[in-house]
DOTOR-379461 format. One record per residue (C-alpha): residue number from 1; residue in three letters; x, y, z. Coordinates in steps of 0.02 Angstrom, whole numbers, plus 50000, padded with zeros to 5 digits. Layout:
BEGIN
<site NUM, "Ala", <X, Y, Z>>,
...
end
This chain:
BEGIN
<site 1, "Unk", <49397, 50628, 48934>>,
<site 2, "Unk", <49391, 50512, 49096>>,
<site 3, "Unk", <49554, 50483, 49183>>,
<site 4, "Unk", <49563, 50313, 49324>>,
<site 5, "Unk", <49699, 50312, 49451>>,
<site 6, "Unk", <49760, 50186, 49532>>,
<site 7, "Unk", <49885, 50213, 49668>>,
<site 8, "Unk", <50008, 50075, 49748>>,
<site 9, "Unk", <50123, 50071, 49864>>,
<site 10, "Unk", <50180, 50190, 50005>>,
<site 11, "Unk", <50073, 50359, 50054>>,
<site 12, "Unk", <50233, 50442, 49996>>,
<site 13, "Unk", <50175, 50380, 49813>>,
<site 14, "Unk", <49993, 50410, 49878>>,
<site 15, "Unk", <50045, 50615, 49883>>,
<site 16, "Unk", <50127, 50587, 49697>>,
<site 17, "Unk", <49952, 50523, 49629>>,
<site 18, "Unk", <49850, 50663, 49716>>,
<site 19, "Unk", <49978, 50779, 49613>>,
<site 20, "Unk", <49922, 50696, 49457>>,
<site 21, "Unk", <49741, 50704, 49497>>,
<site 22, "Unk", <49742, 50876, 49534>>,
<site 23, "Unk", <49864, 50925, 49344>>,
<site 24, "Unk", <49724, 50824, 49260>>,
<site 25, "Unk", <49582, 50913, 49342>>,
<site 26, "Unk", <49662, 51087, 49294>>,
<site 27, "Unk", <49678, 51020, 49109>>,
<site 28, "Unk", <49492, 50972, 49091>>,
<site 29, "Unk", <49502, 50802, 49119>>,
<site 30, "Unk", <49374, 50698, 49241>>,
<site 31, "Unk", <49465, 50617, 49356>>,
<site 32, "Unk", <49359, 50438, 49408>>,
<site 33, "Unk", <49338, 50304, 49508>>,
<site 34, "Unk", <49296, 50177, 49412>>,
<site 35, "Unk", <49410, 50099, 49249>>,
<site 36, "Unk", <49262, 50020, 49153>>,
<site 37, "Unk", <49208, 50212, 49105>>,
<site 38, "Unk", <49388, 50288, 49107>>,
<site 39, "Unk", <49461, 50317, 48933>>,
<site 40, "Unk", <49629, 50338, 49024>>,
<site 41, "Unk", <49691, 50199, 49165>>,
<site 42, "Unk", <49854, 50265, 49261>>,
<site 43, "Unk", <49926, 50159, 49372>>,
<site 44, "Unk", <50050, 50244, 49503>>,
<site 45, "Unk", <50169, 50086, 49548>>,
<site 46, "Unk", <50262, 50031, 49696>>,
<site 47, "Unk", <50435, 49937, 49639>>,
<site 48, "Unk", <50490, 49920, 49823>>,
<site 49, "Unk", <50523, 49737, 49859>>,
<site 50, "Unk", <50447, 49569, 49788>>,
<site 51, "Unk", <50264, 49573, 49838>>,
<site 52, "Unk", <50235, 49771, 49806>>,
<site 53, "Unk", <50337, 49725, 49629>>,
<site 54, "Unk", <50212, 49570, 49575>>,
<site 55, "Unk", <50071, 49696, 49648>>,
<site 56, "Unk", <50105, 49831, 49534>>,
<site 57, "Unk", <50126, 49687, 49365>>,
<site 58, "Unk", <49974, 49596, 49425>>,
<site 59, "Unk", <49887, 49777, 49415>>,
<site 60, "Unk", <49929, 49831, 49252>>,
<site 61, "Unk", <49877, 49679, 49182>>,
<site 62, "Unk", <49720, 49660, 49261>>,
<site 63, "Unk", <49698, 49852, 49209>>,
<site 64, "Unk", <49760, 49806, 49041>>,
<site 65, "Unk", <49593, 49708, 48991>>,
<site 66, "Unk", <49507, 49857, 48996>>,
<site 67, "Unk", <49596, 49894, 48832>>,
<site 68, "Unk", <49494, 49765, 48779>>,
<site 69, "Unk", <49327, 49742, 48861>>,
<site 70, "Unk", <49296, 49936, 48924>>,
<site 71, "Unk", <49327, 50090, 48857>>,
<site 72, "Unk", <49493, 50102, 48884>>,
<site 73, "Unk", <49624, 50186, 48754>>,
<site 74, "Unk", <49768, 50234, 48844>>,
<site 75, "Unk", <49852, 50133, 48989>>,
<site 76, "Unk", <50019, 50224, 49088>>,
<site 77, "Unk", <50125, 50148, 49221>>,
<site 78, "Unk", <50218, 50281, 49321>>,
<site 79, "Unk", <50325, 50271, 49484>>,
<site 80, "Unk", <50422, 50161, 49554>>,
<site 81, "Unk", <50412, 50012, 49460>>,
<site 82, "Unk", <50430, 50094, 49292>>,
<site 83, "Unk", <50566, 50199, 49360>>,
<site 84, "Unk", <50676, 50042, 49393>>,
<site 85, "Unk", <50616, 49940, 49245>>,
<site 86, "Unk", <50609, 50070, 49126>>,
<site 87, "Unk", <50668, 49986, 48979>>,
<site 88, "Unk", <50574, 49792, 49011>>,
<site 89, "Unk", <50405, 49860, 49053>>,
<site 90, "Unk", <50364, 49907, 48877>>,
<site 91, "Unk", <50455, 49788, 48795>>,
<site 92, "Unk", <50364, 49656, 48885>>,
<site 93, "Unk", <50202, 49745, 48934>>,
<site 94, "Unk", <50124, 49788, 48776>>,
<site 95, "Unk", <49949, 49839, 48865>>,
<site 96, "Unk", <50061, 49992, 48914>>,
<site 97, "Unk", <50065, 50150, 48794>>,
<site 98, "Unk", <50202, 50252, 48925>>,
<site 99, "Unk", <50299, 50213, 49070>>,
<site 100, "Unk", <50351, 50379, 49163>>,
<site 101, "Unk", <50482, 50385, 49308>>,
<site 102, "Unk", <50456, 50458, 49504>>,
<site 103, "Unk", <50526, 50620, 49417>>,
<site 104, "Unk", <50407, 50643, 49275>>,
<site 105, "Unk", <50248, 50625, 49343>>,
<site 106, "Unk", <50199, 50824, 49316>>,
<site 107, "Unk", <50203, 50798, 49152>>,
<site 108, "Unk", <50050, 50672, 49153>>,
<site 109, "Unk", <49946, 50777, 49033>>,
<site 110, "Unk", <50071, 50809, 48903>>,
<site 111, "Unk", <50118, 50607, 48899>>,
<site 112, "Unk", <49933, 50583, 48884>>,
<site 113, "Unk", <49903, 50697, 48735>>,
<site 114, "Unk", <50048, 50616, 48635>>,
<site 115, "Unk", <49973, 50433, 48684>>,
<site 116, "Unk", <49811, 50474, 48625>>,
<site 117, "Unk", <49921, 50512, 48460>>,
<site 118, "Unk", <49963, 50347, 48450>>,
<site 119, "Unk", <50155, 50354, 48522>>,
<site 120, "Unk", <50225, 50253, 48658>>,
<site 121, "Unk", <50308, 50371, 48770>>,
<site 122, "Unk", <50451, 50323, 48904>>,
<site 123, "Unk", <50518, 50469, 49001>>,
<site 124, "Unk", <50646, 50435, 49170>>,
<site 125, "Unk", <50806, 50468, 49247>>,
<site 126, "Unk", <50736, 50650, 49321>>,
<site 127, "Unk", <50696, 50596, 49499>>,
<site 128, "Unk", <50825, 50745, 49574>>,
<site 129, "Unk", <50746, 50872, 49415>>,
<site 130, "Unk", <50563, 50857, 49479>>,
<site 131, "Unk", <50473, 51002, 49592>>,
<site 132, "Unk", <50455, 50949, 49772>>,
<site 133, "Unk", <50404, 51122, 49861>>,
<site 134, "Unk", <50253, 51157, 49733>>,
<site 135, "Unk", <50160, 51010, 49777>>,
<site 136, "Unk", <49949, 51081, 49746>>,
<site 137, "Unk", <49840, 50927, 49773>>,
<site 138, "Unk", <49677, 50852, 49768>>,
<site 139, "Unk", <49664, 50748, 49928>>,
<site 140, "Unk", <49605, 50584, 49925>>,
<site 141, "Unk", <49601, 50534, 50086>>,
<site 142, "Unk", <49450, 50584, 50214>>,
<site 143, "Unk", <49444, 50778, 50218>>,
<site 144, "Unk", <49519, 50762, 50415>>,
<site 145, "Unk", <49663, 50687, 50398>>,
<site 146, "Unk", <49790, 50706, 50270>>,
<site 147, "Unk", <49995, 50668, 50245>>,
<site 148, "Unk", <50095, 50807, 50216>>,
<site 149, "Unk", <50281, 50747, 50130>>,
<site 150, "Unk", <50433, 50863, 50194>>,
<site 151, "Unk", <50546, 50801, 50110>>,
<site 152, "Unk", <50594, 50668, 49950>>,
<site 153, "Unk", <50737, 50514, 49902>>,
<site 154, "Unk", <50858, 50456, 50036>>,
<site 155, "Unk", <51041, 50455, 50077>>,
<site 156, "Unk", <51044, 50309, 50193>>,
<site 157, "Unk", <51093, 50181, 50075>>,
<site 158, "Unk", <51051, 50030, 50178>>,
<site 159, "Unk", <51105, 49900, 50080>>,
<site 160, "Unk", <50960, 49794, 50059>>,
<site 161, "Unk", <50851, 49972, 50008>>,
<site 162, "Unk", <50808, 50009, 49820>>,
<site 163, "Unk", <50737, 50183, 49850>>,
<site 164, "Unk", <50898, 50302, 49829>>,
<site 165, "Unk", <50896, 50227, 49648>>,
<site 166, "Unk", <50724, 50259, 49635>>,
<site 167, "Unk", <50689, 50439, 49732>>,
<site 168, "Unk", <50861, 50508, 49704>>,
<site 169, "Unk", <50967, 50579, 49844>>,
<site 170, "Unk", <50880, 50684, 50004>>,
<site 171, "Unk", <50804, 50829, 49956>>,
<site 172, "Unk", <50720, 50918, 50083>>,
<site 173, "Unk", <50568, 51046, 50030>>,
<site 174, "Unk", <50559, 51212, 50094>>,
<site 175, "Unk", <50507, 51255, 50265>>,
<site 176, "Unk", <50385, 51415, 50206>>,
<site 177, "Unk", <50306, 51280, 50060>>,
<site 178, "Unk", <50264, 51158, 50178>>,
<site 179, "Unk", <50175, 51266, 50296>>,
<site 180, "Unk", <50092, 51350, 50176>>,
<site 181, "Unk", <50014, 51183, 50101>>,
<site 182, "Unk", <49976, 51134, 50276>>,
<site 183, "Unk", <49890, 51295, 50311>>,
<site 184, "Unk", <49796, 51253, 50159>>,
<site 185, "Unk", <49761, 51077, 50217>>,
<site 186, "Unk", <49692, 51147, 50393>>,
<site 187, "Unk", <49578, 51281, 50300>>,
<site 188, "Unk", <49505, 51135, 50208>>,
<site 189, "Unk", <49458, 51038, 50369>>,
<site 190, "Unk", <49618, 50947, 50403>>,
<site 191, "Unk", <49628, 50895, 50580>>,
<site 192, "Unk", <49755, 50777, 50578>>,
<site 193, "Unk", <49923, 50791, 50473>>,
<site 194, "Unk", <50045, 50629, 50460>>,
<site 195, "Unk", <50214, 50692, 50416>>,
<site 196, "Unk", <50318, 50581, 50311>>,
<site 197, "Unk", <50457, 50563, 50200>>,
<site 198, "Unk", <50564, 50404, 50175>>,
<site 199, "Unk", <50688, 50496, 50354>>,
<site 200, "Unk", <50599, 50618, 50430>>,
<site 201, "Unk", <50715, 50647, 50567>>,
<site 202, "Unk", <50846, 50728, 50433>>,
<site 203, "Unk", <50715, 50844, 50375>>,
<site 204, "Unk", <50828, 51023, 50344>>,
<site 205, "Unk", <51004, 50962, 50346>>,
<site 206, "Unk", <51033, 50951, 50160>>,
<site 207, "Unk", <50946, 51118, 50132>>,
<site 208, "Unk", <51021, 51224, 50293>>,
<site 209, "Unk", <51128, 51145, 50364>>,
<site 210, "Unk", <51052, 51097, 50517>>,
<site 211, "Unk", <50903, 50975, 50580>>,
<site 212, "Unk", <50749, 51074, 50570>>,
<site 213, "Unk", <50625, 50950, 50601>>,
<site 214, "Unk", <50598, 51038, 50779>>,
<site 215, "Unk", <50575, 51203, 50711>>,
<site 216, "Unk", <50458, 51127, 50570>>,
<site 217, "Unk", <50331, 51052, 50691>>,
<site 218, "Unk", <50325, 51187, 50809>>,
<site 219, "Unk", <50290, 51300, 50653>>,
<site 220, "Unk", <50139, 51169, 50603>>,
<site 221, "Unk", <50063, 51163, 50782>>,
<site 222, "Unk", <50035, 51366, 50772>>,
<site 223, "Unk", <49901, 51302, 50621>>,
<site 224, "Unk", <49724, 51344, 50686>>,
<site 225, "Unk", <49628, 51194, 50654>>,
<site 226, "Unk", <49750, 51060, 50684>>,
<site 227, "Unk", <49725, 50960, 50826>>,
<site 228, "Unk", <49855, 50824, 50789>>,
<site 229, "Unk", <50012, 50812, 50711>>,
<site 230, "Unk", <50089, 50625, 50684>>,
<site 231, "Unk", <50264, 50565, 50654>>,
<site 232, "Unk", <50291, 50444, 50532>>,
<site 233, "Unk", <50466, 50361, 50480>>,
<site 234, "Unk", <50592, 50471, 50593>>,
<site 235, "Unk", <50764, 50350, 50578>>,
<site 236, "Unk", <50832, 50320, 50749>>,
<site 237, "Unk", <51014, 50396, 50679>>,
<site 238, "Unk", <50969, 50586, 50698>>,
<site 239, "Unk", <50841, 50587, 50802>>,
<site 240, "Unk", <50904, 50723, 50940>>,
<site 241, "Unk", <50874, 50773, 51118>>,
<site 242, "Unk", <50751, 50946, 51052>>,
<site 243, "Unk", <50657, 50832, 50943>>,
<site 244, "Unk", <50622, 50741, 51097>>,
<site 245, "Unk", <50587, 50898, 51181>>,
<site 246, "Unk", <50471, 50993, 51064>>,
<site 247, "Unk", <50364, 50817, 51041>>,
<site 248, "Unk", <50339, 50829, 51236>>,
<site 249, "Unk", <50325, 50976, 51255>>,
<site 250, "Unk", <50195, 51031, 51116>>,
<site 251, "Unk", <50022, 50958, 51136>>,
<site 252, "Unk", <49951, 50938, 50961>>,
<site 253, "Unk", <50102, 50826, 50912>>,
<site 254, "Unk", <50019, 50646, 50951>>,
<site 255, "Unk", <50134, 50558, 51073>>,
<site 256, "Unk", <50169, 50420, 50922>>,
<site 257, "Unk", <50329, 50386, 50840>>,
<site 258, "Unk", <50373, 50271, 50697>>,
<site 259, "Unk", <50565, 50221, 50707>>,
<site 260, "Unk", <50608, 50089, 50598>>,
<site 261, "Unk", <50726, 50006, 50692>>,
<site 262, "Unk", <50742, 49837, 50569>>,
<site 263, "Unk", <50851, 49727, 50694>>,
<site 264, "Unk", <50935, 49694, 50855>>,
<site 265, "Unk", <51077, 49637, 50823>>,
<site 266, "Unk", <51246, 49775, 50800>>,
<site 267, "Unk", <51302, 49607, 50683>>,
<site 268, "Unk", <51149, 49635, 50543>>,
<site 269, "Unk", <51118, 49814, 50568>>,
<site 270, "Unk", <51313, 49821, 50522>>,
<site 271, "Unk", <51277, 49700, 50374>>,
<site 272, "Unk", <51108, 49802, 50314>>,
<site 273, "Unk", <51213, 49968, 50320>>,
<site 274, "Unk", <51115, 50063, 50489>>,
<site 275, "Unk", <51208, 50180, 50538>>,
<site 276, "Unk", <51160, 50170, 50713>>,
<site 277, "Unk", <51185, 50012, 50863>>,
<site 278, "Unk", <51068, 49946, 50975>>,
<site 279, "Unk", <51137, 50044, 51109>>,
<site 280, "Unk", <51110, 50166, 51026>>,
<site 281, "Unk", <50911, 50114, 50991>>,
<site 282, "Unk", <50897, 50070, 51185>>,
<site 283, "Unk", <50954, 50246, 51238>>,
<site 284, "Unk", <50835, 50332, 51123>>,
<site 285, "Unk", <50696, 50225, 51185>>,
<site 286, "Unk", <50738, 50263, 51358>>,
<site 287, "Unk", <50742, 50464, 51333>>,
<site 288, "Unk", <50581, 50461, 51232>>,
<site 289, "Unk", <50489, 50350, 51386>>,
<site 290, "Unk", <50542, 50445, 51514>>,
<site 291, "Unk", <50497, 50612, 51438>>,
<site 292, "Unk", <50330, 50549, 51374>>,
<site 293, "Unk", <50270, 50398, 51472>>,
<site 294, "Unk", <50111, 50387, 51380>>,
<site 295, "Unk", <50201, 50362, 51208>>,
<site 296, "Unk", <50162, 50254, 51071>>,
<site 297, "Unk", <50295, 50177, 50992>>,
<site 298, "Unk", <50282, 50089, 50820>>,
<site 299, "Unk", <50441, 50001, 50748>>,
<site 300, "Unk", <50483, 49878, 50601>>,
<site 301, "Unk", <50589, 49742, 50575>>,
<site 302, "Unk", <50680, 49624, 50461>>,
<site 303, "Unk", <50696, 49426, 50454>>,
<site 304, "Unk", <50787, 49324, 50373>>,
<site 305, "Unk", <50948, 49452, 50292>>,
<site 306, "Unk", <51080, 49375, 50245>>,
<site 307, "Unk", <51200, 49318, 50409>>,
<site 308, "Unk", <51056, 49308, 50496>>,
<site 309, "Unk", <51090, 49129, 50607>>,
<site 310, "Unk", <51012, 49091, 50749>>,
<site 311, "Unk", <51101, 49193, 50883>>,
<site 312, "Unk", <51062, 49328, 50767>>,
<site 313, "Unk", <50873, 49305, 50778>>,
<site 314, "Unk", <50882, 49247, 50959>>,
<site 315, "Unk", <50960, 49401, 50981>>,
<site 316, "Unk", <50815, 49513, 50907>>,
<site 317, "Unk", <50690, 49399, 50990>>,
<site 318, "Unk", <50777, 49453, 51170>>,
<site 319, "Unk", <50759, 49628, 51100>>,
<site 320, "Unk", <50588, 49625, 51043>>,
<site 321, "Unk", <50536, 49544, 51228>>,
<site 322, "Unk", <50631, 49666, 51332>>,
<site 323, "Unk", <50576, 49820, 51241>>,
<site 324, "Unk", <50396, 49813, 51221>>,
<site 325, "Unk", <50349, 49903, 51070>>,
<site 326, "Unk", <50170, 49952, 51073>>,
<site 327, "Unk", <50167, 49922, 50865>>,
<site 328, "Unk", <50272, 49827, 50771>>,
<site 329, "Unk", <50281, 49776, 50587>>,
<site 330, "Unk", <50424, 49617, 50535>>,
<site 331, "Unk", <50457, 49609, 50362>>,
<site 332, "Unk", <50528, 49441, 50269>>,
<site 333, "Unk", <50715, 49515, 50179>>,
<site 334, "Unk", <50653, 49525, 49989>>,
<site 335, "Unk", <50815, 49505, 49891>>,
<site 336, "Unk", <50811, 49650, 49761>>,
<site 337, "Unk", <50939, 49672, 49617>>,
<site 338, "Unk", <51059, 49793, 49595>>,
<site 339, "Unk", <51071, 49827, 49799>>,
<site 340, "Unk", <51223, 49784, 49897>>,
<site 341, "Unk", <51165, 49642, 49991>>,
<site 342, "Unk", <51101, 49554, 49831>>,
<site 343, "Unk", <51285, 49474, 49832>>,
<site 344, "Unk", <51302, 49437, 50023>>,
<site 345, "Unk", <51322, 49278, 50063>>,
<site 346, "Unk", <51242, 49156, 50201>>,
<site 347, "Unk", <51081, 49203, 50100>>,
<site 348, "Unk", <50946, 49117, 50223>>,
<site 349, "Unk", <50810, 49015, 50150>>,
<site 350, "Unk", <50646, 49061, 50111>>,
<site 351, "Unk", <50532, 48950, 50245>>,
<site 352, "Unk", <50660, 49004, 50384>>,
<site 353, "Unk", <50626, 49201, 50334>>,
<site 354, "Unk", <50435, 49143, 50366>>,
<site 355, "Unk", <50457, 49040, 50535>>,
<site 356, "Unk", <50551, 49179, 50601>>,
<site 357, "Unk", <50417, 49299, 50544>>,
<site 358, "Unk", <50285, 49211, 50633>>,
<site 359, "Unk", <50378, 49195, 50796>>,
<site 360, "Unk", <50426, 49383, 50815>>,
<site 361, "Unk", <50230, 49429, 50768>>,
<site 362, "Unk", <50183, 49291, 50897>>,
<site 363, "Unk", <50278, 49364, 51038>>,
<site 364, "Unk", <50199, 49547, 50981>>,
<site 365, "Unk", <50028, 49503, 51006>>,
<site 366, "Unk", <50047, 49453, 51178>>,
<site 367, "Unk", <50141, 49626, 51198>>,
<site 368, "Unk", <50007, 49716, 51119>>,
<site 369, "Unk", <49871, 49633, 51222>>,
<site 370, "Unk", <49966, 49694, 51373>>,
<site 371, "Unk", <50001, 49860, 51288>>,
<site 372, "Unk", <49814, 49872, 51246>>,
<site 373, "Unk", <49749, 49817, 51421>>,
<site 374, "Unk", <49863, 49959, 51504>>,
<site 375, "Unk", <49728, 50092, 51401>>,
<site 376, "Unk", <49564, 49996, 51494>>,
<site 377, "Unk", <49508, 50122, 51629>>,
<site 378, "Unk", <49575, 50275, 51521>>,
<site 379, "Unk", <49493, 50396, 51442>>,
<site 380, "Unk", <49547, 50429, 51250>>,
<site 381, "Unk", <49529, 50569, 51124>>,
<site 382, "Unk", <49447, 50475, 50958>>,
<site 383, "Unk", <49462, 50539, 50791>>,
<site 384, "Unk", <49285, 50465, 50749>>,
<site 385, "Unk", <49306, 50415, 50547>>,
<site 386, "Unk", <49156, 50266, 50523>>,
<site 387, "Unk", <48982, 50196, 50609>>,
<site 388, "Unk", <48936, 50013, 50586>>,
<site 389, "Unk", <48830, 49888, 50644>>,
<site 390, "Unk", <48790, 50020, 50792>>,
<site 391, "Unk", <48974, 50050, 50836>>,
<site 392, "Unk", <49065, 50221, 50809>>,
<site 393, "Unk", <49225, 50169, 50747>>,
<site 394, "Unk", <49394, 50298, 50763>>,
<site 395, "Unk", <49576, 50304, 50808>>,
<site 396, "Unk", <49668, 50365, 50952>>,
<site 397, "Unk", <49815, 50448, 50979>>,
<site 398, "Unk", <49913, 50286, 50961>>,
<site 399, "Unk", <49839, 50214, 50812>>,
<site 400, "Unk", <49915, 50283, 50619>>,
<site 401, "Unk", <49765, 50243, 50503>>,
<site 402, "Unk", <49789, 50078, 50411>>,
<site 403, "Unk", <49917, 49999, 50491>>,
<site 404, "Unk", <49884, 50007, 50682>>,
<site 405, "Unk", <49712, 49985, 50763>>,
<site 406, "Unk", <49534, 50042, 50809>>,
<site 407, "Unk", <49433, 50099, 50935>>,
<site 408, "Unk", <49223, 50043, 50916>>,
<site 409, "Unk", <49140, 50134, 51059>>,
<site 410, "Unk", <48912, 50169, 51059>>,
<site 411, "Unk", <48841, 50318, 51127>>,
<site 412, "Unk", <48671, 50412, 51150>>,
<site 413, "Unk", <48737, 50553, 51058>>,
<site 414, "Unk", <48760, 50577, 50864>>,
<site 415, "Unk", <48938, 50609, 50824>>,
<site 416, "Unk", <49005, 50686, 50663>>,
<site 417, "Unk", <49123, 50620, 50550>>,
<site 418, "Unk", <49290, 50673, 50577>>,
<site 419, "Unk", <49238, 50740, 50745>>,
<site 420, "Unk", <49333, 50707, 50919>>,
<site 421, "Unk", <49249, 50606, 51060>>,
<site 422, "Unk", <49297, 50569, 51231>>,
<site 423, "Unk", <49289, 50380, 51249>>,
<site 424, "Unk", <49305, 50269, 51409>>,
<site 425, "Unk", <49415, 50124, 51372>>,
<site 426, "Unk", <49330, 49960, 51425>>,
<site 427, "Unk", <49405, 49806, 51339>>,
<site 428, "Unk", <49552, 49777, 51248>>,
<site 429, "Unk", <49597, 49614, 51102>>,
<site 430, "Unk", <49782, 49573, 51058>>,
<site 431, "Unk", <49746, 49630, 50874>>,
<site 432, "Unk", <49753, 49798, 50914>>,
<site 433, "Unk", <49548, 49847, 50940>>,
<site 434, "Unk", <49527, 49947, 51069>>,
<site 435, "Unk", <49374, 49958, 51178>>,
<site 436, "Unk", <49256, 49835, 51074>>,
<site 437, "Unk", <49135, 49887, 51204>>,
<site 438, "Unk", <49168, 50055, 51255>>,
<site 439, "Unk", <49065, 50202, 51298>>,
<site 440, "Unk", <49083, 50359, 51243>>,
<site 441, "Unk", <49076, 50496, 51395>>,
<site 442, "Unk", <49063, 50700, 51317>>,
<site 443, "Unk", <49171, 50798, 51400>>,
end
């Protein structure tokens, strides 16, 4: 029996599809690429905002007509999406045979056996009831890197944010499980692990009481075999002065954050339901620069929410100028149902979200030319991942893979896959390639 997956959405969801794969490939099933041979499609949605919603509808239908023109018997939406329209998608879908929930995706061979019996199966409403620590995998990302999830749902309740519905309430996983799977991870040629969760930076408090993000990665950097440890998605709120310290002071942990800041304006942040001020964001930014000069710093933000005027954006322009991120993501406000800011008023219009949009990603490229000209001269550690057109292509230290940028460097020698190289900076572009003509110098 061939099984496709298709996975949408976040690398959180990413880690609940490699799950699946890896139940179906312990109950005899062959796990494939490609849906015009699979007699199963799954596809693992994202039901996050607007686009990632039409994404995940556009995909089932498109994997739908394999129902008719491949081999195709069986068709499942899980995640997100079918969490939070659990009752329209079948009703309205009928290319779908089940719709399971973020809670019930362990049970992916038992709602295929009953499909395959000819009953349409819907099963949700157990996000907090799902296993988080047991989390055995087949990895479908390149063998040397690899995301490791500490922890699942959220209790920020921003009010523009979907995902507590979705993920249920913070629940963190236990400390012993997660080393244990990253142990695993190393043994299998991991060099990289990218630590996420939708807060990282509350990692422990739920389950004892304290923050033990600290403790966590100074527990992952004793791994032999990983060379770098990355920080995804750690919320400016609780991020503390020996978080701070151990990322300075430990030298596998990549000197990258990601701090989703979404505004800069105490008026919004107040409206979105941040529990933090841009004070606050300053001071953090300040401590983490002056303890690691070199660090990369990756933010997002938010256009167009509801209050937004134009002293409001003005005022996250100033902040965007006068802080110099190194990356930075801006989102257009996607106005979801069933959130709190649905219902605010002074809802801005759709070609103003844009405008603003293009103006704050405007002002970043000329930051990140300058950010990316600072690294000429310098000599970088590479994670070397591709070769094209003669180029080695990698990532440094400050680049996440798939959302920040490259390094293409030549050299005499020939480099391994998922090997490390020592490469001379050289030129820099404002779209975040770095060293388009660099050499690579052994050390």
């Amino acid at each position: 029996m061939y099984v496709a997956m298709v996975s949408l959405g976040c690398a959180k969801n990413l880690i609940d599809s490699e799950v699946m794969i890896n139940i179906l490939k312990k109950d005899k099933y062959e796990v494939i690429v490609d849906p015009d041979l699979a007699d199963v499609i799954i596809i693992n949605t994202c039901g996050f905002i607007e686009k990632a919603k039409q994404e995940s509808i556009d995909t089932i239908i498109q994997m739908g007509r394999y129902k008719e023109y491949g081999k195709c018997k069986v068709l499942i939406a899980a995640g997100c999406l079918s969490e939070r329209y659990k009752d329209e998608l079948l009703d309205e879908m009928p290319e779908l045979d089940a719709v399971i929930g973020t809670g019930d995706y362990k049970s992916i061979s038992e709602v295929i056996e009953q499909t395959l019996k000819g009953k349409k199966i819907s099963m949700h409403g157990n996000q907090e009831k799902v296993d988080i620590d047991t989390l055995d995998r087949y990895v479908s990302t390149e063998k040397h890197t690899a995301y490791l999830k500490i922890a699942e749902g959220c209790d920020n309740r921003c009010t523009y944010c979907i995902i507590p519905s979705l993920r249920g309430k913070y629940r963190s996983r236990k400390l012993e499980e997660i080393i244990k799977e990253a142990e695993a991870l190393a043994l299998n040629g991991t060099k990289e692990l990218i630590i996420i969760a939708q807060d990282t930076s509350v990692y422990g408090k739920d389950l004892y009481g304290k923050l033990m993000l600290p403790i966590l990665l100074k527990e992952l950097a004793k791994i032999k075999g990983v060379e770098w440890i990355r920080l995804m998605y750690a919320y400016p709120d609780e991020f503390n002065d020996e978080l701070i310290e151990v990322m300075a002071q430990e030298k596998k942990i990549c000197r990258y954050i990601d701090i989703p800041i979404q505004h800069g304006s105490n008026k919004i942040l107040k409206l979105m339901g941040r529990h933090t001020t841009k004070e606050k964001v300053l001071e953090l930014i300040s401590k983490l620069r002056k303890a690691m000069p070199d660090i990369t710093i990756r933010t997002t933000f938010i256009v167009g929410f509801p209050g937004e005027d134009e002293e409001s954006f003005e005022e996250l322009a100033d902040f965007i100028k006068s802080t110099e991120f190194d990356k930075m993501g801006v989102f257009t406000y996607s106005r979801e149902e069933d959130t709190p800011a649905y219902n605010l008023p002074y809802q801005v219009e759709e070609d103003i979200k844009q405008k603003r949009q293009d103006i704050l990603m405007s002002l970043q490229m000329d930051i990140s030319l300058k950010k990316n000209r600072g690294c000429v001269g310098k000599t970088l550690k590479v994670l070397v991942e591709g070769f094209e057109d003669g180029r080695y292509i990698g990532r440094s230290y400050r680049d996440a893979p798939e959302i920040d940028g490259l390094v293409f460097f030549t050299s005499d020698n020939d480099i391994k896959m998922g090997s490390f190289a020592d490469v001379l900076i050289t030129d820099a572009a404002d779209y975040d390639l770095l060293g388009e003509n660099a050499d690579e110098h052994s050390k």
